[in-house]
C-alpha positions as a Markdown table, in Angstrom:
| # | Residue | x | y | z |
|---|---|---|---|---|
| 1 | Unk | -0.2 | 6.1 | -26.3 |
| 2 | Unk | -2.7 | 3.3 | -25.9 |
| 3 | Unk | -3.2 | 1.4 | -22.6 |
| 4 | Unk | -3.2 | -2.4 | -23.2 |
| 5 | Unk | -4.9 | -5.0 | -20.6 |
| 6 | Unk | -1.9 | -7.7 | -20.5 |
| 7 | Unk | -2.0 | -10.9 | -18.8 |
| 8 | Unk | 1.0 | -12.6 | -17.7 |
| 9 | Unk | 1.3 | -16.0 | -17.6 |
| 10 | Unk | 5.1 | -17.1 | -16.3 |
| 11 | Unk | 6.0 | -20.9 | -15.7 |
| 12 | Unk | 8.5 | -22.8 | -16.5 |
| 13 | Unk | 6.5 | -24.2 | -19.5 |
| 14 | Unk | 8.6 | -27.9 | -19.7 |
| 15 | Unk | 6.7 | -28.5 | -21.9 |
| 16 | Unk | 3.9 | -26.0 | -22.7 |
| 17 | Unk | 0.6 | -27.9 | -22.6 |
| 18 | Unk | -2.9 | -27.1 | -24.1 |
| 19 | Unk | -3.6 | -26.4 | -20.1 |
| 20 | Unk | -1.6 | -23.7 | -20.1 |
| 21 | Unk | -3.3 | -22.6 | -23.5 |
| 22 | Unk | -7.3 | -23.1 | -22.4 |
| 23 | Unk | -6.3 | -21.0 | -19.2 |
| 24 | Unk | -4.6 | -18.3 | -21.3 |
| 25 | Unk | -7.3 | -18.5 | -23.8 |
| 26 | Unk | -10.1 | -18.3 | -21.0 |
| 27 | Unk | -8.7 | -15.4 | -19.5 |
| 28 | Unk | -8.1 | -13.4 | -22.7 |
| 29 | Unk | -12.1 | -13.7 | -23.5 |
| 30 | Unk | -13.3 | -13.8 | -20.1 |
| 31 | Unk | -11.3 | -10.5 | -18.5 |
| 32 | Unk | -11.2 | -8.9 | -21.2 |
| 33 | Unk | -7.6 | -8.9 | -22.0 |
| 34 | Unk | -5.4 | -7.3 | -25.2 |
| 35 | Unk | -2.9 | -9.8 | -24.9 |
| 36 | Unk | -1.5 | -12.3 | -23.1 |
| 37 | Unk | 2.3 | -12.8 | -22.6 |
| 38 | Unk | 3.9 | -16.2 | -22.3 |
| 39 | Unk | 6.6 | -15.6 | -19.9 |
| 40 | Unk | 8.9 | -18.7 | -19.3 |
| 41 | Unk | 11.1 | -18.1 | -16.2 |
| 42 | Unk | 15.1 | -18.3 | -17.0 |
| 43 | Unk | 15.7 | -19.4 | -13.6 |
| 44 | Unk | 12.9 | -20.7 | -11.4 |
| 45 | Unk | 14.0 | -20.7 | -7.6 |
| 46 | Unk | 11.9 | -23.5 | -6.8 |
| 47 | Unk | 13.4 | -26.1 | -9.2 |
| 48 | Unk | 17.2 | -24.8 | -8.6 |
| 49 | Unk | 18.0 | -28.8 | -7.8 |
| 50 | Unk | 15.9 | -29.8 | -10.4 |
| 51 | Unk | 16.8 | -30.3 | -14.3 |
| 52 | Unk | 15.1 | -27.8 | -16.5 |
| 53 | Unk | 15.3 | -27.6 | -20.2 |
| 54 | Unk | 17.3 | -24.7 | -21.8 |
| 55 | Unk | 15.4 | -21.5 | -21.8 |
| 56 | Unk | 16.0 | -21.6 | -25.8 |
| 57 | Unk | 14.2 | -25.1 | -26.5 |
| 58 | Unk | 10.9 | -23.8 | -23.8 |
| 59 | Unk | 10.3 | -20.6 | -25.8 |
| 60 | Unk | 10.8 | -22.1 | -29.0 |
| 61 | Unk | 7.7 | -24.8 | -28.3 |
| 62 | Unk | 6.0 | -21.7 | -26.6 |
| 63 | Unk | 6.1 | -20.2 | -29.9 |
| 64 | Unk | 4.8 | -23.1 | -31.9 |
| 65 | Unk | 2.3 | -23.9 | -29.5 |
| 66 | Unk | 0.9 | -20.2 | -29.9 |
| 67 | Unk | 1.3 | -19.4 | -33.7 |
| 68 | Unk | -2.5 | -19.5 | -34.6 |
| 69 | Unk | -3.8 | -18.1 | -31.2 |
| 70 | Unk | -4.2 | -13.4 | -31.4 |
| 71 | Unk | -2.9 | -11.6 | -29.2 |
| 72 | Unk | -0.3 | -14.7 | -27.9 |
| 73 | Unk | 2.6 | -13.4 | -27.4 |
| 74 | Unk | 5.9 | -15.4 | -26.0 |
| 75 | Unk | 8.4 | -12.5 | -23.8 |
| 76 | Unk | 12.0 | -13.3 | -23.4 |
| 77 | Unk | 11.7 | -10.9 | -20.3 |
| 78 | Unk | 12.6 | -13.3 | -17.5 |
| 79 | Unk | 15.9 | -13.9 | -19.7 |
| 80 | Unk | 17.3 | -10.5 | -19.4 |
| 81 | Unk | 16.9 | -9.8 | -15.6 |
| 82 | Unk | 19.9 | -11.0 | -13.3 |
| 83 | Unk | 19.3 | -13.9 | -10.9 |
| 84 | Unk | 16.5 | -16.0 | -10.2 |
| 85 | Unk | 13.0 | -15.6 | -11.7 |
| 86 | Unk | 11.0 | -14.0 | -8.7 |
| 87 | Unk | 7.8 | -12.5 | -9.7 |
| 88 | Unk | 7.6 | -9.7 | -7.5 |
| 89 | Unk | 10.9 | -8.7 | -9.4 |
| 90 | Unk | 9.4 | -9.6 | -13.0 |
| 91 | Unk | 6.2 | -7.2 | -12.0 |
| 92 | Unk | 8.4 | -4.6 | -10.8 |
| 93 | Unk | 10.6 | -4.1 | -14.1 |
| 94 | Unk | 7.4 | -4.5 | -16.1 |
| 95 | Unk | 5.8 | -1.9 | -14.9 |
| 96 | Unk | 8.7 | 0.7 | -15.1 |
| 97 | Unk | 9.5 | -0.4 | -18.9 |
| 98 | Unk | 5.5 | -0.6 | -19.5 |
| 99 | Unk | 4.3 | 2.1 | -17.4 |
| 100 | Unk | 1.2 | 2.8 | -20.3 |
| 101 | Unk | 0.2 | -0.8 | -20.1 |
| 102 | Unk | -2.0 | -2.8 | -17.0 |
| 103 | Unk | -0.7 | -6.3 | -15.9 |
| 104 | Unk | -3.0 | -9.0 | -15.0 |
| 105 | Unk | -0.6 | -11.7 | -13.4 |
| 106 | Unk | -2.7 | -15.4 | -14.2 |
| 107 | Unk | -2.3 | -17.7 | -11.3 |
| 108 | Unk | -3.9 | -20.7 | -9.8 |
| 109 | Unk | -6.3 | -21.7 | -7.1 |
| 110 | Unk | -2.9 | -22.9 | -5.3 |
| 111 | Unk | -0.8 | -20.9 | -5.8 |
| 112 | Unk | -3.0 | -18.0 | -4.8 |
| 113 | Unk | -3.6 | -20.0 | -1.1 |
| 114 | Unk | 0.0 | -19.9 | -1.2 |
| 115 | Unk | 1.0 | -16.4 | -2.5 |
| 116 | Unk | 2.3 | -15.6 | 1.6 |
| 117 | Unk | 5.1 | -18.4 | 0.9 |
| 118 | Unk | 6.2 | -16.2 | -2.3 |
| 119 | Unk | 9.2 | -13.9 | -2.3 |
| 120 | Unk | 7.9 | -10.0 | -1.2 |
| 121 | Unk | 4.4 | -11.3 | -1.7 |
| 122 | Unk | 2.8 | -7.8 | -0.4 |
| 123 | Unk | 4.8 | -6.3 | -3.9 |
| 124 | Unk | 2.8 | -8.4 | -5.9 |
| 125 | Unk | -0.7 | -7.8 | -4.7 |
| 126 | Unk | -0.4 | -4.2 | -4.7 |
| 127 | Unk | 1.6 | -3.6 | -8.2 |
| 128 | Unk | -0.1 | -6.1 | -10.2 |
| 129 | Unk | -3.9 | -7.2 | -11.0 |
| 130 | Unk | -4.5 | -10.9 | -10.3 |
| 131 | Unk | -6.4 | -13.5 | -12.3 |
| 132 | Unk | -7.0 | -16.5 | -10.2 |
| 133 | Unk | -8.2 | -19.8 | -12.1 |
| 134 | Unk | -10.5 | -22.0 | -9.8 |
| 135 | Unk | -9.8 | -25.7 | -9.7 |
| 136 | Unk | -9.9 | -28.6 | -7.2 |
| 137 | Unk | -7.0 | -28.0 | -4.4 |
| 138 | Unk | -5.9 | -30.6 | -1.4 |
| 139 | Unk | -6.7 | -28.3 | 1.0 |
| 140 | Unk | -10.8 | -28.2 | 1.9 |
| 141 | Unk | -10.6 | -25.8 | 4.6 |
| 142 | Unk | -10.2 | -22.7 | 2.8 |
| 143 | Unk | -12.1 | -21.0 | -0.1 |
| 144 | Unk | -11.3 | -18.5 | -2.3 |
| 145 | Unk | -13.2 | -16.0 | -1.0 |
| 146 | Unk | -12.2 | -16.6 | 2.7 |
| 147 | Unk | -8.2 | -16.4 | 1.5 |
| 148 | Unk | -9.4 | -13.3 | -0.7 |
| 149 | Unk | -10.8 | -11.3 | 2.7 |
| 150 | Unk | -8.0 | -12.5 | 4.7 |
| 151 | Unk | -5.5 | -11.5 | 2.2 |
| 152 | Unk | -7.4 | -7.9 | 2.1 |
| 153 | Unk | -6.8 | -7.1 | 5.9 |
| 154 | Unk | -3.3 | -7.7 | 5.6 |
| 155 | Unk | -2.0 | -6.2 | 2.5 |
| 156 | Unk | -3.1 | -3.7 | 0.0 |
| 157 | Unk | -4.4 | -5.1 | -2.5 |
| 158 | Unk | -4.7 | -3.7 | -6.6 |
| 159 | Unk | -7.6 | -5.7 | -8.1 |
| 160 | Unk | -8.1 | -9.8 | -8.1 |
| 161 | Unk | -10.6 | -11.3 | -10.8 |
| 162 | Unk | -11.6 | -15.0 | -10.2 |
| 163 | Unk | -11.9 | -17.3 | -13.0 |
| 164 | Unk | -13.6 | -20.4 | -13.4 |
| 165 | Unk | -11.4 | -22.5 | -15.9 |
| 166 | Unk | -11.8 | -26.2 | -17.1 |
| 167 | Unk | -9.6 | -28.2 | -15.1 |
| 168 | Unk | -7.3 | -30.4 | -17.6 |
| 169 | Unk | -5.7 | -33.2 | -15.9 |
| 170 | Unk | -2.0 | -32.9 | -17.0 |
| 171 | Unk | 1.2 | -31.8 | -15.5 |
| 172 | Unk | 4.5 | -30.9 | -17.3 |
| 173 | Unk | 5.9 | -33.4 | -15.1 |
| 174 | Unk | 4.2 | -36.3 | -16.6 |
| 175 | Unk | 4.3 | -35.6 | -20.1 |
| 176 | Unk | 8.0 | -35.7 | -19.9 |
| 177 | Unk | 7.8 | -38.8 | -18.2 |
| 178 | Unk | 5.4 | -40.1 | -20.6 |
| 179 | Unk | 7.8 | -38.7 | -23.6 |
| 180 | Unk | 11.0 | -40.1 | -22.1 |
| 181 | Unk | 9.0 | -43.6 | -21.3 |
| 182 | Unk | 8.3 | -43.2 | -25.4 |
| 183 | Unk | 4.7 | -42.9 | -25.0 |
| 184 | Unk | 2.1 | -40.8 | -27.5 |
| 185 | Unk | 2.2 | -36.9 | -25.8 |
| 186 | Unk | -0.5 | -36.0 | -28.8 |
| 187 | Unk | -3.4 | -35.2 | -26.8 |
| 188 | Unk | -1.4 | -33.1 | -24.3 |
| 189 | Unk | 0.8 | -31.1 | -26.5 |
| 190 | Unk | -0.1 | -29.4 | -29.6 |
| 191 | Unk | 1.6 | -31.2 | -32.9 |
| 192 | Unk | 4.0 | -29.0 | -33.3 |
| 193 | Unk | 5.6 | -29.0 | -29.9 |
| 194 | Unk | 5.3 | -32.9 | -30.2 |
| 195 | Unk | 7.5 | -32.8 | -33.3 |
| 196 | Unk | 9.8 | -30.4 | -31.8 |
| 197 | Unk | 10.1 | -32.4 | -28.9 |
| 198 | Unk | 10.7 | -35.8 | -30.7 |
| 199 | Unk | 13.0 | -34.1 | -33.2 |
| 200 | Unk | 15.0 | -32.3 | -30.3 |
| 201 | Unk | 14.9 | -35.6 | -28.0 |
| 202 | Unk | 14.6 | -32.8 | -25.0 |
| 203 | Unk | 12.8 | -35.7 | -22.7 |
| 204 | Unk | 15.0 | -38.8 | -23.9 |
C-alpha cells in the first residue's frame, strides 16, 4: 500500500476563509504534500462558552470552498471521536486507522509559541510532523527558531518544517460580524460559501 504525505489542517472553520485556503494551498506545493485534510473540530475546548455553528453547516462550506482545489479533502473525523476535539487525541486515532500514511499537522506561528499550553503537548510533537506558517505575532521576544531549540531539549520531537505564508488579514470572527452587520463577505469567502452563508442565515 502507498504511503501518502497528509497535512492536517483542524479549526473550527466558522466560516472557512481563503486564509485558510492560501495556507493549505502553500503547504501542499511547498512540503510537498499528497493531500491535505480539512478537519473541522466537532467540539473545540477553547470555545465551549462560545456559540459555534453546527458541525453540518462548517463542513458543508468546507466543501464548497474546496471543490476546484486537488488533493482537498474535508474529514468528518473529529465528528466520530467522543468528547472534546483535542489534537493530541485526533493525531493519536489517525495514526492507528492510517498507520501507512504520514501526518503533517499545519499550525501557526502562535500557536506553535503556545503548543506547551495544549492538552499532552509532548504527544503531539513526537507522533505527528509539524508545519509551522510564519506570520507577525504580539510577542517580539521569541523567534521561531529559539522556541524550535527550546522545544527540542525538552521533548522529542518527529520533524517540524517552517513555512513562510502570506499573511491575510482576516479572522473568522470578523467576517461573521461583518455578515451579521449585513456587510459584503466577497473578498473573504469564496462565492459559494457566501451564498451558502446568506441562503442559510448562519451569522444573522
Amino acid at each position: 500500500m502507498s504511503m501518502y504525505n497528509v497535512g492536517i489542517l483542524g479549526g473550527t472553520f466558522d466560516p472557512i476563509h481563503f486564509g485558510h485556503l492560501i495556507l493549505a494551498k502553500e503547504a501542499k506545493d511547498k512540503c510537498k504534500l499528497d493531500e491535505i485534510w480539512f478537519m473541522p473540530a466537532k467540539t473545540p475546548p477553547h470555545k465551549l462558552n462560545k456559540t459555534v455553528s453546527d458541525f453540518s453547516m462548517r463542513k458543508d462550506m468546507i466543501e464548497l470552498a474546496i471543490k476546484d482545489y486537488a488533493g482537498f479533502y474535508c474529514s468528518d473525523f473529529e465528528n466520530t471521536l467522543e468528547g472534546n476535539s483535542y489534537t493530541f487525541n485526533t493525531l493519536e486515532k489517525l495514526e492507528n486507522r492510517f498507520c501507512c500514511d504520514e501526518f503533517y499537522f499545519i499550525m501557526g506561528a502562535d500557536s506553535f509559541y503556545e503548543i506547551e499550553t495544549w492538552k499532552n503537548p509532548a504527544v503531539i510533537l513526537k507522533i505527528a510532523n509539524l508545519i509551522v506558517a510564519s506570520r507577525d505575532y504580539s510577542n517580539e521576544n521569541l523567534t521561531l527558531k529559539s522556541h524550535f531549540e527550546y522545544l527540542k531539549g525538552k521533548y522529542e520531537i518527529k520533524g517540524i518544517s517552517f513555512l513562510d505564508t502570506v499573511d491575510v488579514d482576516i479572522s473568522s470572527t470578523e467576517i461573521r460580524e461583518l455578515a451579521k452587520a449585513g456587510e459584503d463577505i466577497g473578498k473573504y469567502v469564496p462565492e459559494s460559501v457566501c451564498r451558502y452563508i446568506k441562503e442559510k442565515k448562519i451569522y444573522v
